[in-house]
C-alpha positions in Angstrom: 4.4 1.9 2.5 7.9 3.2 3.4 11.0 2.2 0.8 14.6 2.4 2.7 17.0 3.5 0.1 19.5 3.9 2.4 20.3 4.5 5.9 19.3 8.0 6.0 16.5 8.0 3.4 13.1 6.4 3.2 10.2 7.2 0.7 6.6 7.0 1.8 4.1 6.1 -0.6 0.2 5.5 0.0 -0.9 2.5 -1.1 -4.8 1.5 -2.3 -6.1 -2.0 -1.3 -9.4 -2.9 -2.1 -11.6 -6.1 -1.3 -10.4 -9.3 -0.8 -7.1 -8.0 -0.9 -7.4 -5.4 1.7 -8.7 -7.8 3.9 -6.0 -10.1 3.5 -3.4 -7.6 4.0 -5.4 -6.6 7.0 -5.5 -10.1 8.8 -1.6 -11.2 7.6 0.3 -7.9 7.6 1.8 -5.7 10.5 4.1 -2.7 10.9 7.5 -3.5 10.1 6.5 -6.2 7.8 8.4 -6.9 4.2 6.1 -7.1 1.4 6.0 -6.7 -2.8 3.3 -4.7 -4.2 2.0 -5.2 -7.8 0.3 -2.5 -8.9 -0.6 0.7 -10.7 0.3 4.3 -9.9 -2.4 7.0 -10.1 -2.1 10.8 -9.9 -4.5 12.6 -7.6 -4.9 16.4 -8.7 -6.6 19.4 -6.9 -6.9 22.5 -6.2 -5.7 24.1 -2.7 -8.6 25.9 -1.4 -6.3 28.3 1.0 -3.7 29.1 -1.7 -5.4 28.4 -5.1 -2.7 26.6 -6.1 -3.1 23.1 -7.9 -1.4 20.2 -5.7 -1.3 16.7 -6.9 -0.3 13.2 -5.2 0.9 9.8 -6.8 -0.6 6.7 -5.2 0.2 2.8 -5.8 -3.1 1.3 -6.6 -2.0 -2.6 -5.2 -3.3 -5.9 -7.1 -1.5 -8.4 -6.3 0.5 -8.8 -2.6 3.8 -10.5 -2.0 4.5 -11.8 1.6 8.8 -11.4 2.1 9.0 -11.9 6.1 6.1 -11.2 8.9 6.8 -9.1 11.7 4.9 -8.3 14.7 1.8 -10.4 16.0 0.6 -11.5 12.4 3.7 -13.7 12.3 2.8 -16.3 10.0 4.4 -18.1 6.4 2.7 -18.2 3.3 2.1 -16.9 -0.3 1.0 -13.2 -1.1 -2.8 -12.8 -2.5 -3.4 -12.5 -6.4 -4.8 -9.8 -8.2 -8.3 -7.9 -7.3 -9.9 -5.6 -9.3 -13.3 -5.5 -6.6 -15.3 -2.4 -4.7 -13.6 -0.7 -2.8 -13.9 -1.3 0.8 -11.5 -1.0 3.9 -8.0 0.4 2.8 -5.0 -0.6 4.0 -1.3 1.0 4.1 
């Protein structure tokens, strides 16, 4: 997920969908589109085998999806998805 602050800077932040929400996401959602994410943020933490340094990484874990405007071939209207707390299965970003 990219966030444009302004016209020169953009954050990136990975973003953890599971089941049935990832599939929605999946079938409604292109590059380019404008969505809200609901969610959590969790810290991943590790150790970098090369340097032995720790590293960490902060990712959005997403339960519910908001819909703002479509674009590309998934063009369609309609309400976000609700919460999901399932399995995992296919991620999407």
């Amino acid at each position: 997920m990219a966030v444009t602050h302004s016209k020169d800077k953009t954050s990136w932040f990975r973003v953890e969908m599971y089941s049935p929400l990832a599939e929605e996401a999946t079938a409604r959602v292109g590059r380019g589109s404008r969505v809200t994410i609901n969610g959590f943020l969790k810290e991943d933490t590790w150790v970098d085998k090369a340097t032995n340094s720790r590293r960490s990484k902060i990712k959005v874990i997403a339960q519910s999806l908001g819909i703002v405007s479509l674009r590309g071939p998934n063009q369609q209207d309609g309400a976000g998805a609700g919460a999901s707390d399932s399995a995992p299965s296919a991620a999407a970003a």
